[in-house]
C-alpha positions in Angstrom: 0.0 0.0 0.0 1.1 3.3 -1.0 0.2 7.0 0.0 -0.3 9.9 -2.2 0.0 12.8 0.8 2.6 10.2 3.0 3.4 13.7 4.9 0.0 13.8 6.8 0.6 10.4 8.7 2.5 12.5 10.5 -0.7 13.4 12.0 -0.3 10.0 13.8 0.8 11.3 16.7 -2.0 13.1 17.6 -2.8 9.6 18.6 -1.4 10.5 22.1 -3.8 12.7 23.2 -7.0 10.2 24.0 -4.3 8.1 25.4 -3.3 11.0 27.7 -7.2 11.9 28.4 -7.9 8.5 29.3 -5.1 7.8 31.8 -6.1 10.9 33.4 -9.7 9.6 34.1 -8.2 6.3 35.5 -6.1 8.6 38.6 -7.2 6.4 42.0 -8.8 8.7 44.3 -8.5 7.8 48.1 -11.8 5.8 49.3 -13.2 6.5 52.2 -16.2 4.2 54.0 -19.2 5.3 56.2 -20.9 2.9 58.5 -24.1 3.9 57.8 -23.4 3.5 54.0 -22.6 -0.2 54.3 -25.3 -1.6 52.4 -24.5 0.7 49.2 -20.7 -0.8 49.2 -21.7 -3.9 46.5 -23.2 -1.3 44.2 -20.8 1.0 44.0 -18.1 -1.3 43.4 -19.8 -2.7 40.2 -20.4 1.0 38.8 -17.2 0.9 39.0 -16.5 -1.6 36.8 -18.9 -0.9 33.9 -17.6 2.7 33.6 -13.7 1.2 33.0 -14.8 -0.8 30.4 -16.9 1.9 28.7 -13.9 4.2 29.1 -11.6 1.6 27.3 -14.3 1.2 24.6 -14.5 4.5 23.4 -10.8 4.8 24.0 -10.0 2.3 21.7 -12.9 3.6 19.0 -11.3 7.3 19.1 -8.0 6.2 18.3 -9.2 3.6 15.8 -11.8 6.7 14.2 -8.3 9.0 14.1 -6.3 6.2 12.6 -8.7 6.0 10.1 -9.4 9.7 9.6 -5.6 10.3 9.0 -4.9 7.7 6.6 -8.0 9.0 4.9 -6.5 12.3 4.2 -3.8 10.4 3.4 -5.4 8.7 0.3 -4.0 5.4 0.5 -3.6 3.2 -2.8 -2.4 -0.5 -3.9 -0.4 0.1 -7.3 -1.4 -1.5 -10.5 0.0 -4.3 -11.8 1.2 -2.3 -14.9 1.3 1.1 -13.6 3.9 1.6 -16.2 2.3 1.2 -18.9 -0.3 4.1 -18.0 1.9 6.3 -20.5 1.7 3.8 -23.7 0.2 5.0 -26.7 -2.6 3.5 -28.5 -2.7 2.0 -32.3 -5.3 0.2 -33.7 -4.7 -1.7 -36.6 -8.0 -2.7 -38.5 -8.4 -5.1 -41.3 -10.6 -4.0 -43.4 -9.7 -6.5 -46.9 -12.7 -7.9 -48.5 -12.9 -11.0 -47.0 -13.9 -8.9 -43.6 -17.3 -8.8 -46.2 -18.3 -12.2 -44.4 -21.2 -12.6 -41.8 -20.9 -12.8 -38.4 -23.1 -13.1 -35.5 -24.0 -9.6 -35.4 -23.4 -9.1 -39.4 -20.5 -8.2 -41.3 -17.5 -9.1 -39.4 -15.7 -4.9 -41.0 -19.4 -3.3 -40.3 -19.4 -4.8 -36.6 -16.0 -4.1 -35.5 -16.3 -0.4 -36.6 -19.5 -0.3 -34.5 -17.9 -1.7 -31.8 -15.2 1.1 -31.7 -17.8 3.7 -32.3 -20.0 2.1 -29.0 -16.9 1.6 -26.5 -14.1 3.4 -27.3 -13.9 6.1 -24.5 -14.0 9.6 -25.3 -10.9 11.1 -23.7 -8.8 8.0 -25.3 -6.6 9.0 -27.7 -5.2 6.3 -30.3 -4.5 5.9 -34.0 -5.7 4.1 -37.0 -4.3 1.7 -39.4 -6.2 0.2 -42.2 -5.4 -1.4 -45.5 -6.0 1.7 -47.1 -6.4 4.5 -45.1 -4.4 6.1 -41.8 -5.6 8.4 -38.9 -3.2 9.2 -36.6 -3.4 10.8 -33.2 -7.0 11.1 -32.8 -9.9 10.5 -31.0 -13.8 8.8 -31.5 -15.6 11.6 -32.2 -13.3 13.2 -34.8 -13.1 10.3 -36.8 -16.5 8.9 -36.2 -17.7 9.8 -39.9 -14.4 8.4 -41.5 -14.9 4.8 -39.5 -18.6 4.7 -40.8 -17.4 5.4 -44.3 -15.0 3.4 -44.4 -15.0 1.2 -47.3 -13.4 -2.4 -48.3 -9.9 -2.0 -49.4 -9.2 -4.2 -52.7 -5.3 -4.5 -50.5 -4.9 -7.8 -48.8 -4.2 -7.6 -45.1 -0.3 -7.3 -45.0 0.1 -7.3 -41.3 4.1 -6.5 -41.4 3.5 -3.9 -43.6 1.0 -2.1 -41.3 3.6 -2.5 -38.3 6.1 -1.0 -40.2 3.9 1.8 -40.6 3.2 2.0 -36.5 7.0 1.2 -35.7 8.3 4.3 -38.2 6.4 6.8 -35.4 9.4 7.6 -33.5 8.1 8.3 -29.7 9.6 8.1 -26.1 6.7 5.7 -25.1 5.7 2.1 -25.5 3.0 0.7 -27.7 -0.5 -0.7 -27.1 -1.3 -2.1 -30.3 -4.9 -3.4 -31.3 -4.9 -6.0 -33.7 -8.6 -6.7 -35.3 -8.6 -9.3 -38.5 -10.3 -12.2 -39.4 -6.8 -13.9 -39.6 -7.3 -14.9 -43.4 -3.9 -15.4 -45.3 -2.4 -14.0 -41.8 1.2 -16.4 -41.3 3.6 -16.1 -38.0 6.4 -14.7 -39.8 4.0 -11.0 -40.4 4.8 -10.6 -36.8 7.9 -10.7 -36.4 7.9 -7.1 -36.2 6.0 -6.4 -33.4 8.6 -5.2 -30.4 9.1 -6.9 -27.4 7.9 -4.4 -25.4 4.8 -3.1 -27.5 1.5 -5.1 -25.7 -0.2 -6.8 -28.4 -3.9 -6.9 -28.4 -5.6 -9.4 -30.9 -9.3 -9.3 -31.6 -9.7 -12.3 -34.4 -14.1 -12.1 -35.3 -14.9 -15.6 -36.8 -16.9 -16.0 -40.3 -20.5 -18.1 -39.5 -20.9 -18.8 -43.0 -17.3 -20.3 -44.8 -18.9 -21.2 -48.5 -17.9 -19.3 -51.0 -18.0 -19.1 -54.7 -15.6 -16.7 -56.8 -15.0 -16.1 -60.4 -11.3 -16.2 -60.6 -10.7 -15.2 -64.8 -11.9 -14.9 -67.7 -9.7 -16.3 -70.6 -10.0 -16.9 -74.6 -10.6 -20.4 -75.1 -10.3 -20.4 -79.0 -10.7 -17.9 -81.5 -13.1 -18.9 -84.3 -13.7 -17.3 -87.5 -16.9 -15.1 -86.1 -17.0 -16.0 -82.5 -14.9 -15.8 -79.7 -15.0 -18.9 -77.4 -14.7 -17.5 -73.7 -13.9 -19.9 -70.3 -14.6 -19.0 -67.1 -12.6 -20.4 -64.3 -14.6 -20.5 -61.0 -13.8 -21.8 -57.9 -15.8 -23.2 -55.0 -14.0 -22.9 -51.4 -15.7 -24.8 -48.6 -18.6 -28.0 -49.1 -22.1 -28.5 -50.0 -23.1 -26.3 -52.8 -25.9 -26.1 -54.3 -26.8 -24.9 -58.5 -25.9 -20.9 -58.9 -26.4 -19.1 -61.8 -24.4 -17.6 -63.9 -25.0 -14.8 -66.5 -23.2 -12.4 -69.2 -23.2 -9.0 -69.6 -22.0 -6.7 -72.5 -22.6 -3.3 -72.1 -24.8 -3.9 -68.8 -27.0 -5.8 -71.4 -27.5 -9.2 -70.2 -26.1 -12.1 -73.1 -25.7 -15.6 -71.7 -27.0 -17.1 -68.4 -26.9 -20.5 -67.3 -27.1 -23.1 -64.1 -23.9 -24.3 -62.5 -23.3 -26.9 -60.2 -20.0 -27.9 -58.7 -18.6 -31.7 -58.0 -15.4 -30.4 -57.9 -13.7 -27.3 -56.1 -13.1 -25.5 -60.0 -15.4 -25.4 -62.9 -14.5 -24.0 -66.1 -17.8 -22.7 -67.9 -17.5 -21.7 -71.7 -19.4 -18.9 -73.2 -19.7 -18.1 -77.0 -19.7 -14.3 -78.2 -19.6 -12.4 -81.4 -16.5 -11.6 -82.5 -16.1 -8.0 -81.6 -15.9 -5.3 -79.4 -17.0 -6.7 -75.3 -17.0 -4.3 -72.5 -19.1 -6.1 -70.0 -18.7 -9.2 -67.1 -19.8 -12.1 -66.2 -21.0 -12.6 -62.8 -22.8 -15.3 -59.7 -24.8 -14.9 -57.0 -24.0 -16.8 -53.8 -24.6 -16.7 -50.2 -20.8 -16.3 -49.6 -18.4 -12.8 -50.3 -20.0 -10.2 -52.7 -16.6 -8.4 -53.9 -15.6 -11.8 -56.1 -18.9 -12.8 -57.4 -18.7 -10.5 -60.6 -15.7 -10.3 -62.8 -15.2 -7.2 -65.5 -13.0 -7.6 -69.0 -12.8 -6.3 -72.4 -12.4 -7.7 -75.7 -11.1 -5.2 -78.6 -12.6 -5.4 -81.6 -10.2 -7.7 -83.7 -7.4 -5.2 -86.0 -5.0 -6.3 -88.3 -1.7 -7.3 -87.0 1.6 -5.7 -88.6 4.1 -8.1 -89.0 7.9 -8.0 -90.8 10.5 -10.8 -91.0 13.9 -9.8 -92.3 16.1 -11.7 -94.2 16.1 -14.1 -97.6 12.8 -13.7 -99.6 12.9 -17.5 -100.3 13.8 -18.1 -97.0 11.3 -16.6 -95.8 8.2 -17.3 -98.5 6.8 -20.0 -95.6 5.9 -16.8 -93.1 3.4 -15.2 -96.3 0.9 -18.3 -96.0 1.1 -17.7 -92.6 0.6 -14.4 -92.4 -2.6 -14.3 -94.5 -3.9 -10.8 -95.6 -7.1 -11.4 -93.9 -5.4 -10.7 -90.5 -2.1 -9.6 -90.4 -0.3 -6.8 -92.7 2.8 -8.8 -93.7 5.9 -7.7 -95.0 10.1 -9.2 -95.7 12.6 -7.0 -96.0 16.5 -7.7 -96.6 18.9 -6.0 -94.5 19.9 -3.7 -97.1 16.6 -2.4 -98.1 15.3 -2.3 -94.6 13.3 1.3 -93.4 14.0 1.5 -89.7 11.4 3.8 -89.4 8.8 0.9 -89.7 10.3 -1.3 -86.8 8.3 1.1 -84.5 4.8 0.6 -86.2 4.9 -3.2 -86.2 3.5 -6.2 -83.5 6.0 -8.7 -84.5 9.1 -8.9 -86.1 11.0 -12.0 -87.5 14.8 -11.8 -87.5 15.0 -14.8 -90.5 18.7 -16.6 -90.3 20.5 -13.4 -90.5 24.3 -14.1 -90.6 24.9 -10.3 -88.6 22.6 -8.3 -87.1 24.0 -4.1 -87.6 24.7 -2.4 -84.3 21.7 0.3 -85.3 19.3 -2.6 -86.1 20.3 -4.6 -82.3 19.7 -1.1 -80.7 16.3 0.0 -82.7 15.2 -3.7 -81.9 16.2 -3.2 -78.3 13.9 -0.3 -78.5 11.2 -1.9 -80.3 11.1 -4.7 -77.5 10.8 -3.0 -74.4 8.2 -0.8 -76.2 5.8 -4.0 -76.1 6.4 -5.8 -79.5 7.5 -9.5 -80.0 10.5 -10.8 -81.6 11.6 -14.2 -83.1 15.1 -14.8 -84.0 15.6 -18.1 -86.3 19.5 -18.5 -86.3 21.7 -18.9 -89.6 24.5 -21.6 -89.4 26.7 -18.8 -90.6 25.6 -16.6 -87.7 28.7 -14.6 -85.5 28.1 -16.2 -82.5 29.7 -13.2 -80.2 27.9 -10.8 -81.8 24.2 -12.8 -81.9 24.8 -13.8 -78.1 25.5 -10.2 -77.6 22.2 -9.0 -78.7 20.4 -11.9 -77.1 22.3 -10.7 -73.5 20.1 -7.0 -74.2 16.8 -9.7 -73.2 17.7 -12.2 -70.7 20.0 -14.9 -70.1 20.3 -16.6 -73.4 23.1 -17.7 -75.6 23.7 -19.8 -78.6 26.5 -22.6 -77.3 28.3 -24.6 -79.7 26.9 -25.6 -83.4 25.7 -29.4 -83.2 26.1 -31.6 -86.9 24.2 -34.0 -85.5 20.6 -35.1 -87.0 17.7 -34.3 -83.7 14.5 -35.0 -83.5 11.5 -32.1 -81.9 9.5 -34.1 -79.1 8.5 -32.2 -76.5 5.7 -29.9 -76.9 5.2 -27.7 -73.3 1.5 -27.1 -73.4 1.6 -24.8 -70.4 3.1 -22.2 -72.5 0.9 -19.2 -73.5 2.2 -19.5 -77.0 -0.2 -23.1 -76.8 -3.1 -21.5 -75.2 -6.1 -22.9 -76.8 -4.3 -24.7 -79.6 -4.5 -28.4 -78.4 -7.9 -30.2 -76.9 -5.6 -32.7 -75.0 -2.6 -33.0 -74.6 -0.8 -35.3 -77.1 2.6 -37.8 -77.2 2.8 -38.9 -80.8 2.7 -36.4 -83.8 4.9 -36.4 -86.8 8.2 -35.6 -85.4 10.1 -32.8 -87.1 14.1 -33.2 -86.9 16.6 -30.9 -87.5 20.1 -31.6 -89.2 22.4 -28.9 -87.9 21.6 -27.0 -84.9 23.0 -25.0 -82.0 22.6 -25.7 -78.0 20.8 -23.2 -76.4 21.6 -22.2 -72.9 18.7 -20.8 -71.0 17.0 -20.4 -67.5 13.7 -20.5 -69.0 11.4 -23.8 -69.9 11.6 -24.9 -73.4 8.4 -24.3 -75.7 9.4 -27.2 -77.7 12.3 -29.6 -76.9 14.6 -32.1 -79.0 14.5 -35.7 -77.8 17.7 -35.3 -75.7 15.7 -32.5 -73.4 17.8 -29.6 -74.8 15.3 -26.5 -76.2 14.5 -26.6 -79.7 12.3 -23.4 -78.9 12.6 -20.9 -75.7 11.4 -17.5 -75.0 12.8 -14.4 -72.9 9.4 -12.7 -72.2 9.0 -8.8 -69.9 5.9 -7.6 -68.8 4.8 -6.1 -72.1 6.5 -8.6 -75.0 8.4 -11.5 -76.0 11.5 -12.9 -77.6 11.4 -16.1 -79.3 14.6 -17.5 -80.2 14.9 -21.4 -81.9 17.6 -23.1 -82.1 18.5 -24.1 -85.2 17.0 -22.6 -89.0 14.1 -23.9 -90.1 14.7 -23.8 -94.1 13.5 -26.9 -96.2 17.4 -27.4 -96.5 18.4 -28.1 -92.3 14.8 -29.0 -91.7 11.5 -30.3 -92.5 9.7 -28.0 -89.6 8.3 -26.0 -92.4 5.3 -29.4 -92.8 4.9 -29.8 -89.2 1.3 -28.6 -88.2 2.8 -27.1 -85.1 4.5 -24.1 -87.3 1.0 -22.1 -88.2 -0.2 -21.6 -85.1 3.1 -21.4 -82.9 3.9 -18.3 -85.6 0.2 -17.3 -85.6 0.6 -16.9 -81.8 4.3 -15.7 -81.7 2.7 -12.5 -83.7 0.2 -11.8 -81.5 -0.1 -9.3 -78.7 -2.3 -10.0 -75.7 -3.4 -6.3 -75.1 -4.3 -6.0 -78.5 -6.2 -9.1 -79.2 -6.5 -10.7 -76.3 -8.8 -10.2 -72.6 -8.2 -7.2 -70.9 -8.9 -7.6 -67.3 -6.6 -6.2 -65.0 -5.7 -6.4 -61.2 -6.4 -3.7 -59.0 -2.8 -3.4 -56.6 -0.9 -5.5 -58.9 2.5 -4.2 -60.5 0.8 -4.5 -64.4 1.6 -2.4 -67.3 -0.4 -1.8 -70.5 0.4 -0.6 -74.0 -2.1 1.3 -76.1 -1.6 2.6 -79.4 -1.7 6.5 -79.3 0.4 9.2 -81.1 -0.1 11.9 -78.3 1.7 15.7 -78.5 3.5 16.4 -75.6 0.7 18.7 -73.9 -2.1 15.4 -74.1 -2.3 13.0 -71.5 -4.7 9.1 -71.3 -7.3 9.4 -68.5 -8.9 6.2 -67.8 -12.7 6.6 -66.5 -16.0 5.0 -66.4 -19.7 6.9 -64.8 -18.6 6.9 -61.1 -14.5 7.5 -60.9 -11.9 8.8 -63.1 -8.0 8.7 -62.5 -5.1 10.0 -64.5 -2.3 6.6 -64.7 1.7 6.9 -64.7 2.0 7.1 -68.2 5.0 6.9 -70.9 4.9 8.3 -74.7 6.8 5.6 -76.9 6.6 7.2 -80.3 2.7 5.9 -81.4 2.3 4.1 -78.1 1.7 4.4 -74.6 3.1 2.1 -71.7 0.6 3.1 -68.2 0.9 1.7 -64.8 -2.0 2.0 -62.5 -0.8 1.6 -59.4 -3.5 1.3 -57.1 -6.5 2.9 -58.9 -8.9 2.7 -59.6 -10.7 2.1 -56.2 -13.3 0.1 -57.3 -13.6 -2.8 -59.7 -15.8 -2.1 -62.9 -15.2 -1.4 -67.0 -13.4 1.5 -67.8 -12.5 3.4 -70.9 -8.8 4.8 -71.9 -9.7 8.1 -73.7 -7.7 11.3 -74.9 -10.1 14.0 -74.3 -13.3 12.8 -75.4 -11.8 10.2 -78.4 -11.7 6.6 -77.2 -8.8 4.9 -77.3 -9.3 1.7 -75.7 -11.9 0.1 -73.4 -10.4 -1.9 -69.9 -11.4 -3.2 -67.2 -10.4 -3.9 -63.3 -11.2 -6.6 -60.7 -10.3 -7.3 -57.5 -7.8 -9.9 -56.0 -9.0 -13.1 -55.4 -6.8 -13.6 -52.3 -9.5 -13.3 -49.8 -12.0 -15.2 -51.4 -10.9 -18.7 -49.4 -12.4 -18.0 -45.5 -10.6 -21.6 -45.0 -7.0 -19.9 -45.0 -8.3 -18.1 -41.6 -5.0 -18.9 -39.5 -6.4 -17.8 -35.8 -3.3 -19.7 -34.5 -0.9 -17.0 -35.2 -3.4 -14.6 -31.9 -2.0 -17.0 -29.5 1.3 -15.7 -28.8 -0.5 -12.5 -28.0 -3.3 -11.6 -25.5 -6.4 -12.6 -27.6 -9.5 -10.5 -26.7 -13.0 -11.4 -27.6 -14.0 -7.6 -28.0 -13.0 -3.9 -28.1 -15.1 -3.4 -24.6 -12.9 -5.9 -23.1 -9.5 -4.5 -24.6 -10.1 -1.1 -22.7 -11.6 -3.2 -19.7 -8.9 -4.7 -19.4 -6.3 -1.8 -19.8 -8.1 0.3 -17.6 -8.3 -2.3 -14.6 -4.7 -3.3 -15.2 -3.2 0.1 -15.0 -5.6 2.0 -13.1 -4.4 2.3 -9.5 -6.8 1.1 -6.6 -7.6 4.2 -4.7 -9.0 3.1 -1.1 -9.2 6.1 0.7 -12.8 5.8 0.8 -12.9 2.9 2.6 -11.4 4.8 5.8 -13.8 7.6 5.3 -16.4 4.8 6.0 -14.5 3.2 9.0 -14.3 6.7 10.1 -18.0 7.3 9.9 -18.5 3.8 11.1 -16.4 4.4 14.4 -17.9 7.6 14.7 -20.9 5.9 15.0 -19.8 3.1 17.0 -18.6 6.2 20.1 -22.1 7.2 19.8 -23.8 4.0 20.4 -21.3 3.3 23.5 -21.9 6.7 25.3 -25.2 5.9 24.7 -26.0 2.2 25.9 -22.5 1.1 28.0 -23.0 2.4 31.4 
């Protein structure tokens, strides 16, 4: 027990003074008898006696009523256990991803813990708050009461570490209380490692009633027919038990296709077929489970003409024109010689056909060319300089032509994972008619092989960036050194090598992801791409290269939906955004990780619980009542003790 005024006990020895009054009244006074008296003798001696013990009664009740009076004034305390932590500051960390869309007892599991911050969170407390998206710092309820009930899903996953770094960069002379609220989904031990040994780590983890979910996960062009586009939908089911959901198409907000689906398996791929044109819509479900991944946005761009070159020998190169069919693709050869550089730029694809050397200005325009988003495949001459081929390969990746191989090989190996298959083969298939090769060169890469001899080495690789490709085989393929001119895998591994996925294929992007797009748009230096739809509109980080445009879009646009790239009021290009599908599996709720730390069912219990713990226990009041009680204990004796 402590004292906050120690210097009035003191007062203690005022004690003294009922002692002195009292030994005073107890002085023996000489006794004298009268014989005529006798008979009141017996009574006196027992008045005698009651009025000692009613003098050492209220003796004893005025010191104990002193006592009690000083140490009142006194204002003992006991100390709390964690006294020292009275001076901590408060964060709250608050998860508020899209999987905190799920159901609780009380309703959404984001909706209810705001509520409960808004109900129980005291006035006078001051704290901060760290969401996904959004920071308050040093505040209190009522100033951001409006913000917390605005607050909105963030399409960021819950990056626990990440928001502790945030806390941990406030540099302050006192500890931490920190106030941890998450459903624990995709939460793993190693996120908090960062917390500091002597912050006091709160967890409030709410639990999901209802674990089902179904999500659309992509969209993706199945095949490519002459008037149709074949669409799949990947969907996936995360939890048991579901029953038939529908499923419909939209294009334009104008409803398409709609079906039944039913899942016997945790994925389902459902196929739509669409005109082959311009598609600015979605496809979405309705479930009882999250909302946020039940509808998923792309666009399709209205098929254009693809502009391919190959340079090098016009016989050599005659097999690329049946290919490259007027229909689709504007298709030129050029020799070396004749070449206009000022074409490269303007071009999809471009076909470097078994050049023996490649001039320093054509490496460095097709360096250019590259990185501004357009593919390249490189079919190697036996007469090649190796130094300076491998020297232009090193500009794209780590891939070199090794030593030159007189040897007759055999192609194999097809890799149908490889985008440059996508939607080409039904099945997957071991015995074709094997093309062979009779010269080649080894290839030494540290990506997969797209098509492999029969010793495993690459017969085919690519190098590919963010925006493009490089193909590079490994040996020519003239009727001379080989007969992979007849193989049926030569249309549509060329037919696909040409193509470029933002220009013919789905445009869906990720909102948060690190993705980069390339439209075509010649642009003066004072115009800039906004990207928009009815309810937002954001300007991206944008590049001018020559007649394109390479954007990143960071983290916009805040919500999922179709957009349109447009320069002033002229369309460019339609695109859409979706959300991650990271949350979309409750099932990955990892609870464990709360209980290293003090788990708490509730935000009324968190403060509960700080406030008894470091709140000292003031019981001065308690001697005001034994005062009052002894008080009234004298009373009672000078009136009833005789």
């Amino acid at each position: 027990m402590q004292f906050k005024h120690p210097e009035i006990l003191y007062f203690l020895f005022l004690l003294v003074i009922p002692i002195l009054v009292h030994l005073f009244q107890l002085r023996r006074f000489k006794k004298e008898y009268f014989t005529n008296v006798q008979f009141l003798k017996e009574l006196s001696i027992q008045t005698r006696k009651s009025s000692t013990i009613k003098k050492w009664l209220l003796l004893f009740t005025r010191l104990l009523l002193l006592t009690c009076l000083i140490l009142a004034f006194a204002q003992p305390f006991f100390t709390a256990k964690e006294s020292l932590k009275a001076s901590n500051e408060m964060y709250i960390i608050l998860d508020n991803s899209y999987s905190m869309q799920a159901k609780g007892k009380k309703g959404e599991l984001l909706k209810r813990a705001v509520q409960d911050l808004l109900e129980h969170t005291p006035e006078t407390q001051n704290f901060s708050v760290i969401t996904n998206s959004e920071t308050y710092w040093n505040t209190d309820i009522k100033s951001i009461q409006k913000d917390l009930q605005d607050l909105k899903y963030s399409a960021t996953a819950f990056q626990l570490d990440n928001l502790i770094a945030k806390v941990n960069a406030r540099k302050s002379a006192f500890n931490k209380d920190i106030i941890v609220i998450t459903d624990a989904v995709g939460l793993e031990n190693n996120q908090t490692k960062s917390f500091r040994k002597e912050d006091n780590v709160y967890f409030i983890v709410p639990e999901a009633e209802q674990k089902n979910n179904i999500a659309i996960d992509s969209v993706y062009l199945q095949q490519t027919l002459d008037n149709f586009y074949e669409i799949g939908v990947k969907l996936s089911a995360n939890g048991d038990d579901f029953k038939e959901i529908p499923i419909a198409l939209y294009n334009n907000n104008k409803l398409t296709a709609k079906t039944l689906l039913s899942f016997d398996t945790n994925t389902k791929t459902v196929n739509f077929t669409i005109p082959k044109e311009d598609f600015h819509g979605y496809v979405s479900i309705s479930d009882k489970g999250l909302a946020y991944d039940n509808t998923y946005y792309f666009s399709i761009a209205k098929p254009s003409k693809t502009n391919v070159i190959s340079i090098g020998d016009d016989n050599k190169s005659n097999f690329l024109s049946r290919i490259y069919t007027n229909d689709e693709f504007v298709y030129s050869n050029f020799l070396v010689a004749n070449l206009d550089y000022n074409l490269i730029e303007k071009q999809d694809a471009i076909v470097l056909n078994e050049l023996n050397e490649i001039p320093q200005a054509l490496q460095t325009t097709l360096k250019s060319f590259v990185n501004k988003g357009g593919n390249l495949v490189v079919i190697p001459s036996l007469e090649v300089n190796q130094n300076s081929m491998n020297g232009f390969l090193g500009n794209f990746g780590a891939l070199q032509l090794k030593e030159e191989l007189n040897t007759e090989k055999k192609v194999t190996k097809i890799n149908f994972n490889h985008p440059v298959f996508s939607a080409v083969f039904e099945k997957k298939i071991d015995n074709f008619q094997y093309p062979s090769t009779k010269k080649s060169f080894s290839l030494s890469s540290t990506t997969p092989a797209i098509l492999s001899f029969e010793d495993q080495t690459a017969f085919l690789t690519s190098l590919s960036n963010p925006l493009s490709s490089v193909y590079v085989f490994a040996a020519p393929i003239n009727k001379t050194n080989s007969n992979f001119q007849n193989s049926p895998l030569i249309v549509p591994l060329f037919y696909n090598m040409a193509q470029n996925s933002m220009k013919t294929g789905i445009n869906a992007m990720t909102i948060g992801e690190s993705q980069t797009f390339v439209v075509d748009a010649l642009l003066s230096k004072d115009e800039i791409l906004k990207v928009k739809n009815n309810s937002e509109s954001f300007i991206p980080v944008q590049q001018l290269l020559n007649t394109k445009v390479k954007m990143t879009f960071d983290n916009n646009p805040n919500e999922a939906g179709n957009f349109s790239i447009v320069n002033g009021d002229n369309l460019v290009q339609n695109i859409s955004f979706n959300y991650s599908r990271t949350e979309s599996n409750l099932g990955l709720a990892n609870p464990e990780v709360a209980s290293n730390f003090k788990e708490i069912e509730d935000i009324e219990t968190v403060f509960n619980t700080i406030q008894t713990d470091r709140t000292d226990t003031q019981i001065w009041k308690w001697f005001v009542m034994l005062t009052l009680l002894f008080l009234v204990l004298e009373m009672l004796i000078q009136k009833f003790v005789k």
